[in-house]
N, C-alpha and C positions, 0 to 999 in steps of 0.2 A: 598645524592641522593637516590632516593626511586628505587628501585628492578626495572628493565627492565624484561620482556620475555627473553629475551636474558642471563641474570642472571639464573634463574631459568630452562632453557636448560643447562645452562652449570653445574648447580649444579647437575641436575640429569641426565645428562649424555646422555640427548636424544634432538635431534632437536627440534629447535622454531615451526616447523610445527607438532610436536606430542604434545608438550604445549599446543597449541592453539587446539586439536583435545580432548585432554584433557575436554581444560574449556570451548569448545564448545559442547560435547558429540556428536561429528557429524560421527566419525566412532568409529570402533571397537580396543582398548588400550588393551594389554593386563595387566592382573590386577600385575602383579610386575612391569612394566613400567608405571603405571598410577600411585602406589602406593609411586614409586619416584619421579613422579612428583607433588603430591601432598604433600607428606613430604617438599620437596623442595620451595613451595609457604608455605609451615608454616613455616618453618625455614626462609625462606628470608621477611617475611609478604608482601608476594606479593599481589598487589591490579591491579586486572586485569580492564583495560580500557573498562568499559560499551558499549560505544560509539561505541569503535571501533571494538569492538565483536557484535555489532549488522548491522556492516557495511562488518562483514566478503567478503560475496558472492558480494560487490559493489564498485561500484567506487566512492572516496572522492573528484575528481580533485586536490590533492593537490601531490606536488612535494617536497624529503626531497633533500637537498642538504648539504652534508658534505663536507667542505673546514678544510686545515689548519690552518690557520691563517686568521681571516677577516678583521686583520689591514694589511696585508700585502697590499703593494702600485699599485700593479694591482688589489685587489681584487673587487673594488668595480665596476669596469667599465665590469668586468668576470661575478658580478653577476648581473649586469644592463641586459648583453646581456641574460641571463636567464632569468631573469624577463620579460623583454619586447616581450619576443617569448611566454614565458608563459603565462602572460596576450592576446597575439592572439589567444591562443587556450582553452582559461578559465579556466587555471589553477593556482592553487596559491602554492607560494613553502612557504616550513619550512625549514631557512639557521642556520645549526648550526654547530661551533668552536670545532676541535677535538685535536688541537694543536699539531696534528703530532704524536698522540702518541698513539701506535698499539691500545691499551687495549680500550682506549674512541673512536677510532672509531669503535670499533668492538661493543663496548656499544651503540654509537650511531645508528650504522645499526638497532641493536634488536629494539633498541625506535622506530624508524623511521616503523619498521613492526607492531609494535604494534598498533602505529597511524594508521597503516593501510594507508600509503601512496602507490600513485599508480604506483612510479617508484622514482628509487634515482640515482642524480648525485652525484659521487662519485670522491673527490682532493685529494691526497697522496701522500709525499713523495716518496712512495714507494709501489708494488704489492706485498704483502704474498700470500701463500698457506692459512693463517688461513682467509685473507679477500675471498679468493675467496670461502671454505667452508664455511664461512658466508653468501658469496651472495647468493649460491646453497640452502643454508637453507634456506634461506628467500624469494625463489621463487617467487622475482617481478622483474622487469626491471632494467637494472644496466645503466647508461651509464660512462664510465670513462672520466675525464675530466684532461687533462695536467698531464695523469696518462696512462700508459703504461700496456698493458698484452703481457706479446711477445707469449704467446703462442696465441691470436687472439680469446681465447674463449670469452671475452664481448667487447662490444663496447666503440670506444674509438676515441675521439678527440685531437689531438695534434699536434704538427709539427714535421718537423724531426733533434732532440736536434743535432744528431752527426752530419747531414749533414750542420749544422747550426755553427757548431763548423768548419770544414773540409775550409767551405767558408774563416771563420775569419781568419784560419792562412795561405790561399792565399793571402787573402786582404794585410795582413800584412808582408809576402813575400815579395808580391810584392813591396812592399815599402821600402825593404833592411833588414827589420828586420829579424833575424837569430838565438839569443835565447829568443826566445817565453816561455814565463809562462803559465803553468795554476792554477790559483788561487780555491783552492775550496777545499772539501773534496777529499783523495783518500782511503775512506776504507769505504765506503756500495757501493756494488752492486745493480742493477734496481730500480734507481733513475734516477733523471733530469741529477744532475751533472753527475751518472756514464757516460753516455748517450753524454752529451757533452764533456766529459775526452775524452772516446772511438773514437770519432771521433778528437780532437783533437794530441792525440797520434796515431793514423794513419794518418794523415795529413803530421807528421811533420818527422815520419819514411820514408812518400814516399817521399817527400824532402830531404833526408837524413840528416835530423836536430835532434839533441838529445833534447827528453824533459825532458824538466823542472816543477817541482812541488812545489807549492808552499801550504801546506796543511792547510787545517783550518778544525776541528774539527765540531763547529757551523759555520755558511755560512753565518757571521752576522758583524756588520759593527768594533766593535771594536777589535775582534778576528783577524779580516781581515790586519785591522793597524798595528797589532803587529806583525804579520805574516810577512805582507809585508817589515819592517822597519827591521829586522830582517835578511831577506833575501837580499836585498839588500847592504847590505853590508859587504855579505859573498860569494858572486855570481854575477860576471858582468849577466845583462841580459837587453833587448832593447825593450820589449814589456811583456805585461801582457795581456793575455786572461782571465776576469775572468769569474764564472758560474754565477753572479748575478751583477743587477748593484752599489746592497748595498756594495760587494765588492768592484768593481771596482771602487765605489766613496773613498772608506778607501785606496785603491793602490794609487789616484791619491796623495792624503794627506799624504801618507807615505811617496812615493818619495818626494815631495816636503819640508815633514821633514827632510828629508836625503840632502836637498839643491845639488837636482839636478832638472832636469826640463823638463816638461812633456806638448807638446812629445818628444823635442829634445833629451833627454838622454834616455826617457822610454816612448814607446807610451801605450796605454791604450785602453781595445776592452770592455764593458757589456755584460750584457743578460739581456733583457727582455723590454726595449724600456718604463721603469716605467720613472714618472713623475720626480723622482729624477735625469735622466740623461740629464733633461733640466735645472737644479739647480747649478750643479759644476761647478766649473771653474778651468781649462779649460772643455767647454761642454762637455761630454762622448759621444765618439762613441758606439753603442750598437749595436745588433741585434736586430729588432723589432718581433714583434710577436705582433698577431692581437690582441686584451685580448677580445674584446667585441665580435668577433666572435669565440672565443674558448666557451663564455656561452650560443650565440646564437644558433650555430650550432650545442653545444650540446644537449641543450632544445628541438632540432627543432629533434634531433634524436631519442632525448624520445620522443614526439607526436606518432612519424612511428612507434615505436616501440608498443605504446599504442594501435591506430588503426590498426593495422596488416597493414600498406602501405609497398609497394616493398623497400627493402632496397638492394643497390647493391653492399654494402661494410663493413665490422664490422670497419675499421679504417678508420676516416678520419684523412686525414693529412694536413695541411692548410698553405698558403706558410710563408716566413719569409725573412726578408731584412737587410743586414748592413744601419745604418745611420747613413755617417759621420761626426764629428766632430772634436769639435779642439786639442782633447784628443790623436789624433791619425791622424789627417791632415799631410800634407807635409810642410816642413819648413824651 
């Protein structure tokens, strides 16, 4: 892969915006901070975007958007609802794959400045200190998307994961169940999953129900199997909450490995309302979550943000639903 801005800041030690002040001559460098930026474009043979250096002071209309995974099975209808807000307001986005992994989206933001894009929706795993120095560096519009800043400094669209969780082990309560699972990682903080842990381990303490963990490393379907198949038959338990529905489809297959039977011995809850929890058998009950207004309402907040419109909230929060099925019905 050929050198980003963003490469070249980091080798010499000075922000993307002194780079670019650099190979623009637009202000005053002083000559040992210009002198490492320019080393550092020989050493990396950086080839500075023409285009986008002549587009400095203007606007491209184009939109970059960094997602995790764009095989992932909500992703495509997340970025439809991007798309089709974008196309209202004439913009056109640039969607690219950082597969979760700190370093390429941090790589990918610098490209995305480079291009001189005029605001980026930004999916994560997870919120660092290093993305948010990155954002500040890069001094264009951020909106976060199914991505959390708890301190409220950028804008951000999502639901609320814990209270989303808190619901599910009512639902399931209410239905007799009493050792509730939760399927998922328990070792990163300020994630989706921590997010729905936290609420479901408060859920189940104001119940006064012990929780149960069930960990997975990766949050992915055959990890999830062995997980599951593993625990069950070390541990009575009557319900499994998990953080995805990719899980929760591996838990239903687990139990059923174990020749037991679902939901009568083990009920079964998702997340995320993907097309997969229309597939299993028995159906997956899930939480839903809108996907196509998570891209809409994001796009539509980059617009406001673009055009200085009144904004009356850095977080939006969008609502979300259990949808029963036979995974977890009465019986």
């Amino acid at each position: 892969m050929s050198a980003t801005i963003y490469d070249v800041a980091r080798e010499a030690g000075v922000s993307m915006a002194t780079v670019s002040r650099v190979l623009n001559d637009t202000a005053v460098v002083k000559d040992e901070t210009k002198k490492r930026v320019l080393d550092a474009i020989a050493k990396l043979s950086y080839r500075p975007n023409a285009v986008a250096r002549g587009l400095a002071s203007k606007r491209t209309k184009t939109i970059g958007v960094i997602v995790p995974d764009v095989s992932a099975a909500f992703m495509a209808e997340l970025v439809r609802g991007i798309e089709d807000v974008a196309r209202m307001y004439h913009y056109h986005i640039i969607l690219c794959n950082s597969d979760g992994l700190l370093a390429r989206e941090v790589d990918l933001i610098g490209t995305m400045w480079e291009k001189q894009v005029d605001g980026i929706i930004f999916m994560s795993p997870a919120l660092t200190s290093e993305h948010v120095n990155t954002f500040e560096e890069a001094q264009i519009p951020i909106v976060l998307c199914r991505t959390d800043d708890p301190e409220g400094r950028i804008p951000s669209v999502n639901i609320d994961n814990a209270g989303a969780s808190v619901d599910a082990v009512n639902y399931l309560h209410k239905k007799g169940r009493t050792k509730i699972a939760f399927l998922g990682s328990i070792h990163h903080e300020g994630t989706l999953t921590s997010e729905r842990r936290r609420g479901y381990v408060a859920e189940m303490k104001n119940r006064n129900l012990t929780p149960i963990f069930i960990d997975t490393a990766r949050e992915e379907y055959q990890e999830a199997l062995l997980a599951v198949r593993t625990h069950v038959t070390m541990e009575p338990i009557d319900a499994i909450l998990a953080a995805n529905d990719e899980m929760a489809i591996a838990a239903i297959h687990a139990i059923l490995d174990e020749k037991k039977s679902v939901p009568k011995d083990i009920a079964v809850v998702g997340f995320d309302n993907t097309k997969l929890s229309m597939m299993a058998r028995p159906e997956l009950t899930t939480i839903a979550q809108p996907m196509y207004d998570y891209g809409a309402v994001a796009m539509r907040f980059m617009t406001k943000l673009l055009q200085d419109e009144p904004i009356s909230t850095f977080r939006v929060v969008l609502p979300h639903q259990i949808l029963e099925h036979a995974s977890s019905a009465d019986v």
